[in-house]
VOBASE-851947 format. One record per residue: residue number from 1; chain; x, y, z of N, C-alpha, C, O, CB in turn. Coordinates in steps of 0.1 Angstrom, whole numbers, plus 5000, padded with zeros to 4 digits. Atoms other than C-alpha are relative to their C-alpha. Glycine has a CB too. Layout:
<atoms>
 resi chain n.px n.py n.pz ca.px ca.py ca.pz c.px c.py c.pz o.px o.py o.pz cb.px cb.py cb.pz
  NUM     A    X    Y    Z     X     Y     Z    X    Y    Z    X    Y    Z     X     Y     Z
...
</atoms>
This chain:
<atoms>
 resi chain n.px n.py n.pz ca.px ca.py ca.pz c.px c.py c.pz o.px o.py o.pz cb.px cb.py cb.pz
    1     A 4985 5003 5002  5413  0732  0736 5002 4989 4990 5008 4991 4980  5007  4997  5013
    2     A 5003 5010 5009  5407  0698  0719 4996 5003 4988 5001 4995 4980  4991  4992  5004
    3     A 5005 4994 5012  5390  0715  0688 5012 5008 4995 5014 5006 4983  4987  5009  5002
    4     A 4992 4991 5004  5419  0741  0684 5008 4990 4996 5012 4988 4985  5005  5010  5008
    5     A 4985 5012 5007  5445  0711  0684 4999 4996 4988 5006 4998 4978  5002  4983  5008
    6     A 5009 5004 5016  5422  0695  0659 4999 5007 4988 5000 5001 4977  4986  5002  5003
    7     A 5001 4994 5010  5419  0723  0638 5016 5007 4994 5019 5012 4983  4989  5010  5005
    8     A 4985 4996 5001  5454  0731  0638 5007 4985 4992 5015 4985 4982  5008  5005  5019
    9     A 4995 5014 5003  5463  0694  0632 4995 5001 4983 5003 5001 4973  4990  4985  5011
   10     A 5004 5003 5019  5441  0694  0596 5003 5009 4993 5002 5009 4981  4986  4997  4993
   11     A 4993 4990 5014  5455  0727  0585 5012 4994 4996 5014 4991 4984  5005  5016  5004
   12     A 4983 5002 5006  5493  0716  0587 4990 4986 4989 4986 4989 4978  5020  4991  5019
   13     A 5004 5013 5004  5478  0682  0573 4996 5004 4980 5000 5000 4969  4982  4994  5013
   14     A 5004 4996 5015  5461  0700  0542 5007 5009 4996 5002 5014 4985  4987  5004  4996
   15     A 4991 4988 5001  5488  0728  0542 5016 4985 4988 5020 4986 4976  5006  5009  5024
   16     A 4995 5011 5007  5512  0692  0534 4997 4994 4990 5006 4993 4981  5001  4994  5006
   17     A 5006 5005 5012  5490  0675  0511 5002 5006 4987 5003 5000 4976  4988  5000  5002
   18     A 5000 4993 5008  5493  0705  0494 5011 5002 4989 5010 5004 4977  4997  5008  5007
   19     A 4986 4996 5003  5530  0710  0489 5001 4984 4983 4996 4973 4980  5014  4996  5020
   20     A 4998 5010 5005  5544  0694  0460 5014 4986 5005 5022 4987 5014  5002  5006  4989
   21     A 4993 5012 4992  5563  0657  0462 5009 5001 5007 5010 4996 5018  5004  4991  4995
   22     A 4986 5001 4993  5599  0667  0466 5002 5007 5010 5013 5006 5014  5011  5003  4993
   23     A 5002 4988 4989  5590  0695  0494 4993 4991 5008 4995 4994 5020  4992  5015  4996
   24     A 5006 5010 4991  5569  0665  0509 5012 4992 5006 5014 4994 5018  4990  4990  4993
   25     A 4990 5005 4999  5599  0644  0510 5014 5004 5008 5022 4997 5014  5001  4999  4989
   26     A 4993 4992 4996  5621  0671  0519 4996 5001 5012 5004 4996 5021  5002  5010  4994
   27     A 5007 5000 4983  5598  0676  0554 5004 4987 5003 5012 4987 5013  4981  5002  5002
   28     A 4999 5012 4997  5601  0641  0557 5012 4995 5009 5012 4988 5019  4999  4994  4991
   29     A 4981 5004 5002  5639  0638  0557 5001 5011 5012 5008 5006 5022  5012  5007  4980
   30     A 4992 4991 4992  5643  0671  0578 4990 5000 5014 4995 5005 5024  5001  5016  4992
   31     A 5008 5000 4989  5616  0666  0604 4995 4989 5009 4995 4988 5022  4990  5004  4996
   32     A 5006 5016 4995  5601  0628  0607 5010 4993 5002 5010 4987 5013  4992  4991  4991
   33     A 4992 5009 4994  5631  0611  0605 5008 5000 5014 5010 4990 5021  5007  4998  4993
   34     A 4993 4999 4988  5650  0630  0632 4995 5000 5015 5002 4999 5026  5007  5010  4999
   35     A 5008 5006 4991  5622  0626  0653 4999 4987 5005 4997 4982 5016  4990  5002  4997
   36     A 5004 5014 5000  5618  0594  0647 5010 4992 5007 5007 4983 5015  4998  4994  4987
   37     A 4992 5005 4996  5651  0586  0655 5002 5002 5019 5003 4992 5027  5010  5004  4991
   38     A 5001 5000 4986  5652  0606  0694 4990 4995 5002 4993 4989 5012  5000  5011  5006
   39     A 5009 5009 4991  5622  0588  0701 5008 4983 5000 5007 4975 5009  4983  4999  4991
   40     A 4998 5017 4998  5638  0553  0693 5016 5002 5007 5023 4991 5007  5000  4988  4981
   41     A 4988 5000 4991  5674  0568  0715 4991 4997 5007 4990 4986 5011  5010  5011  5003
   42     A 5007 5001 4986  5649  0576  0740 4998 4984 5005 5007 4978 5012  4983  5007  4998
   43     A 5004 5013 5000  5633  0542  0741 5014 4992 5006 5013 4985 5016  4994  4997  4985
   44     A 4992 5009 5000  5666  0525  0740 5014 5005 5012 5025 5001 5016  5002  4999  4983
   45     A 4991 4993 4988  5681  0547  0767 4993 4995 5015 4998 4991 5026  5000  5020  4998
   46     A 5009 5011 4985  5650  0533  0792 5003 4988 4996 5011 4983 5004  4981  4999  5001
   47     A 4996 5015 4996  5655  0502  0785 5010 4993 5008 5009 4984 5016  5001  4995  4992
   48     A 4989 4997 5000  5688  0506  0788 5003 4999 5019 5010 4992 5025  5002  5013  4991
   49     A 5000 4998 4987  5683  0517  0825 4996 4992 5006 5003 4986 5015  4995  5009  5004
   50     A 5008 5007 4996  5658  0497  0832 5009 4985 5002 5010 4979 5013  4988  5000  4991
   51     A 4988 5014 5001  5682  0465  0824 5012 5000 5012 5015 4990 5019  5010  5001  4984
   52     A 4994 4997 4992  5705  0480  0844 4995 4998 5014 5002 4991 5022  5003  5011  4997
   53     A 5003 5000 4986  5684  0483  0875 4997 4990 4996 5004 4991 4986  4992  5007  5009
   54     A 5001 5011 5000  5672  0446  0870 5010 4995 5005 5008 4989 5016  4998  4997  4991
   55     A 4993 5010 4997  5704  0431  0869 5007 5004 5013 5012 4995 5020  5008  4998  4990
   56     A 4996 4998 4988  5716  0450  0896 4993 5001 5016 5000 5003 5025  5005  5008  4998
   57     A 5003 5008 4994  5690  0442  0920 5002 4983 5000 5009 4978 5009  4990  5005  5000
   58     A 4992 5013 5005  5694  0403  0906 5012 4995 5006 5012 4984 5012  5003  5002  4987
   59     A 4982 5008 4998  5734  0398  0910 5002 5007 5015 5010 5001 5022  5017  5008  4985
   60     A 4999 4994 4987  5731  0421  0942 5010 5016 4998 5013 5021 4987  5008  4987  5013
   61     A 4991 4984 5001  5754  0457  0951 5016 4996 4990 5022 5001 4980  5005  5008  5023
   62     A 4983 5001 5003  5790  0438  0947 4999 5001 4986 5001 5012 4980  5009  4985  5005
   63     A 4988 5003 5011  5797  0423  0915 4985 5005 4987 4982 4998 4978  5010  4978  5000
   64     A 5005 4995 5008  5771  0446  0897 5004 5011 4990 5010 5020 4995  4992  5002  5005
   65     A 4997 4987 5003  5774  0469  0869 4986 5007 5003 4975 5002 5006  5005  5002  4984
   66     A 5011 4989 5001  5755  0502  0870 4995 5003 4988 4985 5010 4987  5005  5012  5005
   67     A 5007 4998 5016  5748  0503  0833 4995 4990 4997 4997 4981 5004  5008  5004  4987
   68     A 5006 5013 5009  5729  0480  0809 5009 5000 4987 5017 5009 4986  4981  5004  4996
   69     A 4996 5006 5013  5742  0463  0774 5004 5013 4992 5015 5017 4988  4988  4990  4993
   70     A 4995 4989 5014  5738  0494  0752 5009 5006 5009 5020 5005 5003  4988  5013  4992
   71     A 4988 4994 4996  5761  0514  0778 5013 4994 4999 5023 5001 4997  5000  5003  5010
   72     A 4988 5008 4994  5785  0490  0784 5006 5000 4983 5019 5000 4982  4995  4980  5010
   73     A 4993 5004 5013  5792  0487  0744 5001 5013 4996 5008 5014 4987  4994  4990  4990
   74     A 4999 4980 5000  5790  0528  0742 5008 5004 4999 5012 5011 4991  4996  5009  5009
   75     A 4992 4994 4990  5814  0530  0766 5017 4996 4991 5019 4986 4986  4996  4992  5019
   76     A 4991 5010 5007  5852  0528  0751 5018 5005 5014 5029 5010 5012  5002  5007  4975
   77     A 4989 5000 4988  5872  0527  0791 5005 4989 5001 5013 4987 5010  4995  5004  5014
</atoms>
């Protein structure tokens, strides 16, 4: 299974290499960045939680919020 991944990995790889620049560029724009970006929501959506449960173990049940920083500035209630 590790070999197939492998072998599949250096076709796209030399299938890309291949392409010319602005079709490189163009993948780039339409694939990596918007990846790039849900991984860094993701990320910033745990933390996010994570902050949340901190401070609300921390300050205790009462005078806690249930969200963290990025919600709370999200949010427009």
């Amino acid at each position: 299974m590790s070999q197939a991944i492998q072998d599949v990995t250096n076709q796209v790889i030399e299938f890309v290499v291949m392409l010319p620049s602005f079709l490189q560029m163009l993948l780039v724009l339409l694939v990596v960045l918007p990846l790039a970006t849900a991984v860094a929501w993701g990320l910033m959506w745990a933390i996010d939680r994570m902050w949340a449960a901190v401070s609300t173990r921390r300050r205790g049940r009462r005078g806690a919020s249930r969200r963290g920083p990025c919600s709370r500035m999200m949010s427009h209630d």
